[in-house]
TORLUMVO-764106 format. One record per residue (C-alpha): residue number from 1; residue in one letter; chain; x, z negated, y. Coordinates in Angstrom, 3 decimals. Layout:
! TORLUMVO-764106
> NUM	A	A	X	Z	Y;
...
***
This chain:
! TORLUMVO-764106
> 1	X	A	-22.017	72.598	18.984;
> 2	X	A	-18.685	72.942	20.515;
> 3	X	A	-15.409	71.478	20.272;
> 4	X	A	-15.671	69.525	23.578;
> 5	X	A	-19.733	68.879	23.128;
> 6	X	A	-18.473	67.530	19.559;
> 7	X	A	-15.663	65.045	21.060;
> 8	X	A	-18.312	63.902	24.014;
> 9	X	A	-20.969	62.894	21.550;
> 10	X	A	-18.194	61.296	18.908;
> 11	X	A	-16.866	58.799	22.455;
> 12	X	A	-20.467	57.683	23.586;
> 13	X	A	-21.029	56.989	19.981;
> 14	X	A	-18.199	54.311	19.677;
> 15	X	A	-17.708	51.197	21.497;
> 16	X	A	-15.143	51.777	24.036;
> 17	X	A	-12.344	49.405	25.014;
> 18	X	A	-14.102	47.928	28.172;
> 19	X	A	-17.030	47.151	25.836;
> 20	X	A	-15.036	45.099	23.463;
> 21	X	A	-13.150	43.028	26.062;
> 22	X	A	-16.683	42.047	27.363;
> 23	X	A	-17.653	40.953	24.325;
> 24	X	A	-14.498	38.959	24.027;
> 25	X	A	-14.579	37.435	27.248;
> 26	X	A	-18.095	36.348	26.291;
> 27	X	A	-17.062	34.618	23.094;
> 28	X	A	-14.316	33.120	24.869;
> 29	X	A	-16.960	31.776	27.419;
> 30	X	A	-19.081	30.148	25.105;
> 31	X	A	-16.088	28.793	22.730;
> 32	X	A	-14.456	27.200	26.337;
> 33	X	A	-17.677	25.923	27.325;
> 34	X	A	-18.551	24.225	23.934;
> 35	X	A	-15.341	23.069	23.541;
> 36	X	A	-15.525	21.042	27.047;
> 37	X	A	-19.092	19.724	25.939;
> 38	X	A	-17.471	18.455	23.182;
> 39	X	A	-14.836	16.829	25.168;
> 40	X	A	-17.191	15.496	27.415;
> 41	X	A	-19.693	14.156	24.884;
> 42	X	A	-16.729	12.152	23.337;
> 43	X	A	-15.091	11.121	26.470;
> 44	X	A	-18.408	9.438	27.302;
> 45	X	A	-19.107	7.772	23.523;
> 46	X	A	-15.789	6.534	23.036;
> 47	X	A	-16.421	3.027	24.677;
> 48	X	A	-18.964	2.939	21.430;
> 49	X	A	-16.699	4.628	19.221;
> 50	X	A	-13.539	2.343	19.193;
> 51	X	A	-16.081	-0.309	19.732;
> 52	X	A	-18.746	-0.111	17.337;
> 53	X	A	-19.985	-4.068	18.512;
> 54	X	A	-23.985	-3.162	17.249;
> 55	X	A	-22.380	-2.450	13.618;
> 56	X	A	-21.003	-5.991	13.384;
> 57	X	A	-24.128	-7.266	12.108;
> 58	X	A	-25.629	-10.334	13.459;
> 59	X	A	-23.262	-14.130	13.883;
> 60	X	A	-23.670	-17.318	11.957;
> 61	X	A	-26.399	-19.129	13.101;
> 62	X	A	-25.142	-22.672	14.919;
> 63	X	A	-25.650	-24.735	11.909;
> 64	X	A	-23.696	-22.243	9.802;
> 65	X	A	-20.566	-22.651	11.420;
> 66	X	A	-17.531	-23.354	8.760;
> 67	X	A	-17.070	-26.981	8.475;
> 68	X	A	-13.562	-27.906	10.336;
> 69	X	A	-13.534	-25.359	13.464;
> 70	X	A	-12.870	-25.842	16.630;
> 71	X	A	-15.110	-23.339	19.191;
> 72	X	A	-12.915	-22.304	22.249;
> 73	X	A	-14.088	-20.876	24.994;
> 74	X	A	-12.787	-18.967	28.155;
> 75	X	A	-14.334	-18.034	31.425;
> 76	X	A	-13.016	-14.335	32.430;
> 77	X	A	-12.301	-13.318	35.797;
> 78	X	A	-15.736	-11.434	35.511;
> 79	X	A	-17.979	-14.030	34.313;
> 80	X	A	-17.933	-13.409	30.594;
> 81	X	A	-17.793	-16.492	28.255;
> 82	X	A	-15.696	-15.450	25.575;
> 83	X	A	-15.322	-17.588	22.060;
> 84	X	A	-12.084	-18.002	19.717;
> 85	X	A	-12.410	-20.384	16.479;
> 86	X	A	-9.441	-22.726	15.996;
> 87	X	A	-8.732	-24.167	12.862;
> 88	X	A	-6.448	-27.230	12.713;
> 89	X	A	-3.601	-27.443	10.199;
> 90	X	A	-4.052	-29.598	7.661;
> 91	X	A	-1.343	-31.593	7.543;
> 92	X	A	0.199	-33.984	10.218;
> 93	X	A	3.176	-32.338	11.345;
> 94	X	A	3.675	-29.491	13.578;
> 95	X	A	2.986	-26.275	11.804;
> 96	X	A	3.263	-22.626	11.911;
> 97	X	A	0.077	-20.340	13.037;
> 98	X	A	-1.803	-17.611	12.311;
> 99	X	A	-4.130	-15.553	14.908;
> 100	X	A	-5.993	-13.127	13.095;
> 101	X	A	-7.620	-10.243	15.091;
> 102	X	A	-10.393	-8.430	13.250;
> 103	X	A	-11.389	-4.850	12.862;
> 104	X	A	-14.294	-3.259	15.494;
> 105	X	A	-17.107	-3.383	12.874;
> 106	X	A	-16.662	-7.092	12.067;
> 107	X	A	-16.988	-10.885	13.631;
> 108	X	A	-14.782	-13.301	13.615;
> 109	X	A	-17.310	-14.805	11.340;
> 110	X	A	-16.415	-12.406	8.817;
> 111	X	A	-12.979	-12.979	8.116;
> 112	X	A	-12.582	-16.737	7.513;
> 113	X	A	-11.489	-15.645	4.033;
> 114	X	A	-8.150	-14.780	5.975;
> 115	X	A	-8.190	-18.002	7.825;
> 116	X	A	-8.508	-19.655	4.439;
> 117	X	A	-5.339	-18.315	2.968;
> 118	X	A	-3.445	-19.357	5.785;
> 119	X	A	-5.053	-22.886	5.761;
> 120	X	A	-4.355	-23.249	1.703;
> 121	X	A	-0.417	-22.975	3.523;
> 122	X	A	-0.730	-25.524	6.295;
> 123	X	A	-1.297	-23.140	8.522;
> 124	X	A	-3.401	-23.638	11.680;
> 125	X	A	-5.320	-20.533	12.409;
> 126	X	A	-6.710	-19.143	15.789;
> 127	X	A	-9.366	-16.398	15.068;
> 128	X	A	-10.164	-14.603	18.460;
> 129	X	A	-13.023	-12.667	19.280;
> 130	X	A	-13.841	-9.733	21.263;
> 131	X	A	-15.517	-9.343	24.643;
> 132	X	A	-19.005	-8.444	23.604;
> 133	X	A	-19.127	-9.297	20.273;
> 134	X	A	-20.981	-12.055	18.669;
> 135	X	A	-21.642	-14.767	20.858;
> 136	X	A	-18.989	-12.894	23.559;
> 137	X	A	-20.517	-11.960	26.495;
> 138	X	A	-18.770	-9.378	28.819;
> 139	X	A	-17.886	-5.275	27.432;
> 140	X	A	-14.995	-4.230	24.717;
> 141	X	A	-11.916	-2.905	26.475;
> 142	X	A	-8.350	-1.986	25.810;
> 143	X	A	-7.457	-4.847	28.659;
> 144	X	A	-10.118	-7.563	28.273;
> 145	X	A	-9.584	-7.779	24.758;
> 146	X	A	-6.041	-8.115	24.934;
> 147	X	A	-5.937	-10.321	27.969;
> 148	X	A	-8.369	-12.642	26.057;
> 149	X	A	-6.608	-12.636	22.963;
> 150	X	A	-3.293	-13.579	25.776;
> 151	X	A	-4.854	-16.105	26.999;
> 152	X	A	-6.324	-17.985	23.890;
> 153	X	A	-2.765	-17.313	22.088;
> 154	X	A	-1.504	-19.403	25.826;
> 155	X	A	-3.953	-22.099	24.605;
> 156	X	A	-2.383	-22.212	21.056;
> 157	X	A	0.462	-23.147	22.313;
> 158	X	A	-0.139	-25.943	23.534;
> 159	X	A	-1.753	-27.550	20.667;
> 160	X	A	0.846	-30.386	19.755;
> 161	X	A	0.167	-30.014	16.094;
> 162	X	A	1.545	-26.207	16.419;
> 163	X	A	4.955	-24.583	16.077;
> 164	X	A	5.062	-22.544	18.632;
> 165	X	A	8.222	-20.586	17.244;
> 166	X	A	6.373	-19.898	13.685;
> 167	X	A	3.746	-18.190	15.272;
> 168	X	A	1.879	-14.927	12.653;
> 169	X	A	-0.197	-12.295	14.267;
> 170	X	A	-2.190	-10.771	11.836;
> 171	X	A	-4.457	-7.769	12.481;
> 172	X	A	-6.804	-5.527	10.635;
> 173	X	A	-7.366	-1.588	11.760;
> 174	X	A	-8.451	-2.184	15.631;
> 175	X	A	-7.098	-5.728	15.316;
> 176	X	A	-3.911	-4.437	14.124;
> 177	X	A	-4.003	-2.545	17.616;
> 178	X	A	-5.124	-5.306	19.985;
> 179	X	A	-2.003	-7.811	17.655;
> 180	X	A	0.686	-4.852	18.608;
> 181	X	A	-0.462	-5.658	22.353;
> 182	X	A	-0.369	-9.069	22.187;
> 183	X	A	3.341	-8.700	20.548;
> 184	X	A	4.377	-6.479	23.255;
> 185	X	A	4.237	-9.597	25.785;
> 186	X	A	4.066	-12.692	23.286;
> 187	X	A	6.479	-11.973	20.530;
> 188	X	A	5.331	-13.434	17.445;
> 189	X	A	7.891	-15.028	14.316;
> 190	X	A	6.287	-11.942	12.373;
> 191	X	A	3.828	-9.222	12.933;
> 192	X	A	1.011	-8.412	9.738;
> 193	X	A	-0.577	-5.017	10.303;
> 194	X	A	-3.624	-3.987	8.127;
> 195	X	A	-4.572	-0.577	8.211;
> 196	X	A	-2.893	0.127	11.204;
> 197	X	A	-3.690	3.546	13.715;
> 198	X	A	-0.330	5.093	15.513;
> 199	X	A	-2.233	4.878	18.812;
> 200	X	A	-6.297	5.912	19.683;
> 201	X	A	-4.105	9.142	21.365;
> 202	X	A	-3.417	10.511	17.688;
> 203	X	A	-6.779	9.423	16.486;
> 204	X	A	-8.329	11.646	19.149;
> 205	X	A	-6.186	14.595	18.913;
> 206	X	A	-7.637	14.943	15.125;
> 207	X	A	-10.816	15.764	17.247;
> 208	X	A	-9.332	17.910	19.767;
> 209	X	A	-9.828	15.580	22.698;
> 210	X	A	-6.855	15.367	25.292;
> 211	X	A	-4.992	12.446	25.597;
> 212	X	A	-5.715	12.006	29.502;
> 213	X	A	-9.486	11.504	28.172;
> 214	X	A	-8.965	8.205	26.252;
> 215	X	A	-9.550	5.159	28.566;
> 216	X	A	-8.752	2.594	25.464;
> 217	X	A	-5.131	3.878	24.389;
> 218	X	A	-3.810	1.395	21.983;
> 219	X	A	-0.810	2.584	21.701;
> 220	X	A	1.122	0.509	19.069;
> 221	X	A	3.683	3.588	18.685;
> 222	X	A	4.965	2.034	21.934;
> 223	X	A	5.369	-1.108	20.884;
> 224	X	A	6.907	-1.258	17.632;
> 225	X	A	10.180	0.361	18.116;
> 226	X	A	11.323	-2.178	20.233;
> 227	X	A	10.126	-5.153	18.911;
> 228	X	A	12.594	-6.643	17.083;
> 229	X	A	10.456	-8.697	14.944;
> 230	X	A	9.458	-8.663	11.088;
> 231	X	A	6.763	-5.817	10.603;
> 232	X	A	4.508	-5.426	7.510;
> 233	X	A	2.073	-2.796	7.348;
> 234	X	A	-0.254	-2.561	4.639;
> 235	X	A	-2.058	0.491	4.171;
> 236	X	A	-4.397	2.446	1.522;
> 237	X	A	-3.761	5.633	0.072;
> 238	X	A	-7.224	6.556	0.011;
> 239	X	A	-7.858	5.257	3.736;
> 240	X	A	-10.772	7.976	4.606;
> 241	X	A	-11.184	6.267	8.833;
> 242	X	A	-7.341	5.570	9.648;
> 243	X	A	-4.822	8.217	7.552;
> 244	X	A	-2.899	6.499	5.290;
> 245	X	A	-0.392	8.824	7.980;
> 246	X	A	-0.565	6.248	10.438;
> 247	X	A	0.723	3.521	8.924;
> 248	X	A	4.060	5.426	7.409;
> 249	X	A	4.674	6.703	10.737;
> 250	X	A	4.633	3.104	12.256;
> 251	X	A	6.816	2.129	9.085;
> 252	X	A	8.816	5.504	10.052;
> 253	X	A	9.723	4.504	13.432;
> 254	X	A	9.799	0.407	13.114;
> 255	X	A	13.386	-0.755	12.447;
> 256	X	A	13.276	-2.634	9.353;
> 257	X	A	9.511	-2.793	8.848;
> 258	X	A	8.029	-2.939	4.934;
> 259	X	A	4.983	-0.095	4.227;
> 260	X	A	3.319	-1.621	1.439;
> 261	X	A	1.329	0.978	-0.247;
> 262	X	A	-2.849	-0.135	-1.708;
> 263	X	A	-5.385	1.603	-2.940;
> 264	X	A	-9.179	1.578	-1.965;
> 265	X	A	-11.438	2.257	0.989;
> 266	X	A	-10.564	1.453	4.831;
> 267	X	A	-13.759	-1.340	4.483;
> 268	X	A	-12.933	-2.290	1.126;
> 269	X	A	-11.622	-5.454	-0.105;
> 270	X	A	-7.893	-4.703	0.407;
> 271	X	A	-7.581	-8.677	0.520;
> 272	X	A	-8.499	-8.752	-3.226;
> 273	X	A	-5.761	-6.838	-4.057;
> 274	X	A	-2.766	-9.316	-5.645;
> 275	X	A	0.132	-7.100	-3.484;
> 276	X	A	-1.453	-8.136	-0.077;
> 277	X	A	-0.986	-11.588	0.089;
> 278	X	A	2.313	-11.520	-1.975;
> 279	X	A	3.554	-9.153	0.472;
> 280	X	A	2.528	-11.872	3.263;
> 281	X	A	4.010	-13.806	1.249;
> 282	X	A	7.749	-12.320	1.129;
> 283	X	A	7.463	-11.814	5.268;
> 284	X	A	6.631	-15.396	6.068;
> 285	X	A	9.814	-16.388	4.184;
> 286	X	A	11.957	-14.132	5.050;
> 287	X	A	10.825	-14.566	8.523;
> 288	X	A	11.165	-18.539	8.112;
> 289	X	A	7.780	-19.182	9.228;
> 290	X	A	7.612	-20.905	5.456;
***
C-alpha cells in the first residue's frame, strides 16, 4: 500500500471534526432539554414545596382545643375562612404581644409551647394560621398568607388589653419569612427569626431554577436592611433544609441584628435548647417590650 492509500485509510479510520461537533451538539441537546424539564417540573411543584400543608398532620379535634383561646376568624376576599388563636394576657393591664408564625410542615396547633413562654411573661399571644392549613380553607400563597397574617395583626390591635407599641413577631423557617413581610408594613417593637431562609430566590438557585420561576419569593433580604428594628436570628449549625448560610447572611446585612448560633436539626427541638429563650430574653429588654 502506498503513501497516499496509507493516509486515506488512517482519515476514514478516525472520527473527524464534523463528527465530534455532532456528537456535542447532541449532548448539549439532551443536557438543555433535561435541564428545562427540570425547571419545569419544579416550577410546577413549588406551590407544594414551600407549602408542604398535607405534611402538617391532622388539627386538634374541637374538644381538644387549649383551655383559654380565643378562635378568630376572617372572611378573605375569595371566600376562604381563615382561623388565628388569640390568647389573652394574663394579667389586667395592657400588655405587650407576641404573634408567632409557624414553619410550612406544622399547625398552629403545634406550637402552643411558644405561646406558653410568652404567656408565663404576661404576654398575650396571636398564633396565625395559614390559608389551607388546618381548619383554613382557601390555597398557601406568598400574598394570602401575609395579607391574613396583616389583617389578624390589624385585629390585635385593637384588643384594649394590648400594647400596641410592644408588639413581638416571632417566626420559625417559613414563618420567619411570612414575620419579615408582615414587618415590612407593620413594624414590630422586635423581630425573632428562627431558622430563617435569605429569600425562596437563594433557596432555588441551590437547585438551578431561575429566579423569574418562583411565584412565592419571600424575600426577607429585602426587608431587613431597612428595618430599623431589633433582629434576632437563631440558627443551627447543623441546619440540613435552610443553610446555617442563610441566617449569617441576614445577620451580615441587618444593622445591629444578634446571630445566635444552636446546634441540632432544622425540625428538632431548638426550643429546648437553654440559649433560645435567654436570647429572647436579652431582645425583649433591650427592646423594652419587658
Amino acid at each position: 500500500m502506498d503513501e497516499a492509500a496509507r493516509s486515506a485509510t488512517g482519515r476514514g479510520s478516525r472520527p473527524g471534526a464534523g463528527g465530534l461537533g455532532r456528537v456535542a451538539w447532541r449532548v448539549g441537546r439532551v443536557a438543555v432539554g433535561a435541564y428545562l424539564v427540570w425547571c419545569l417540573v419544579l416550577s410546577l411543584a413549588q406551590g407544594w414545596m414551600i407549602f408542604p400543608r398535607g405534611m402538617a398532620g391532622p388539627a386538634l379535634p374541637e374538644g381538644a382545643l387549649p383551655r383559654g383561646v380565643e378562635r378568630w376568624w376572617i372572611d378573605a376576599a375569595d371566600g376562604a375562612r381563615v382561623e388565628a388563636w388569640y390568647f389573652p394576657p394574663l394579667g389586667d393591664e395592657p400588655a405587650p404581644a407576641a404573634v408567632i408564625l409557624h414553619g410550612n410542615g406544622e399547625l398552629i396547633d403545634h406550637v402552643t409551647d411558644y405561646a406558653a413562654w410568652y404567656r408565663e411573661r404576661g404576654f398575650a399571644v396571636l398564633m396565625p394560621e395559614y390559608r389551607g392549613y388546618g381548619r383554613s380553607g382557601g390555597t398557601p400563597s406568598q400574598r394570602a398568607i401575609v395579607e391574613d397574617a396583616k389583617t389578624f395583626h390589624e385585629r390585635l390591635l385593637t384588643r384594649p388589653e394590648v400594647d400596641g407599641t410592644r408588639v413581638v413577631l416571632h417566626g420559625r423557617s417559613l414563618g420567619a419569612a411570612v414575620a419579615a413581610q408582615v414587618a415590612a408594613e407593620r413594624p414590630p417593637a422586635a423581630l425573632v427569626l428562627e431558622s430563617p431562609f435569605v429569600s425562596i430566590n437563594a433557596m432555588a438557585a441551590g437547585y438551578a431554577v431561575p429566579p423569574f420561576l418562583v411565584r412565592h419569593p419571600f424575600r426577607t433580604d429585602l426587608v431587613l436592611p431597612a428595618l430599623g428594628r431589633p433582629v434576632l436570628i437563631l440558627h443551627s449549625r447543623d441546619d440540613e433544609i435552610v443553610p446555617y448560610a442563610h441566617g449569617k447572611r441576614l445577620h451580615g446585612m441587618t444593622p445591629g441584628s444578634r446571630l445566635v448560633d444552636l446546634s441540632g436539626s432544622h425540625n428538632g427541638p431548638l426550643i429546648a435548647q437553654p440559649r433560645y429563650w435567654s436570647s429572647v430574653e436579652a431582645l425583649l429588654r433591650e427592646s423594652g417590650v419587658r
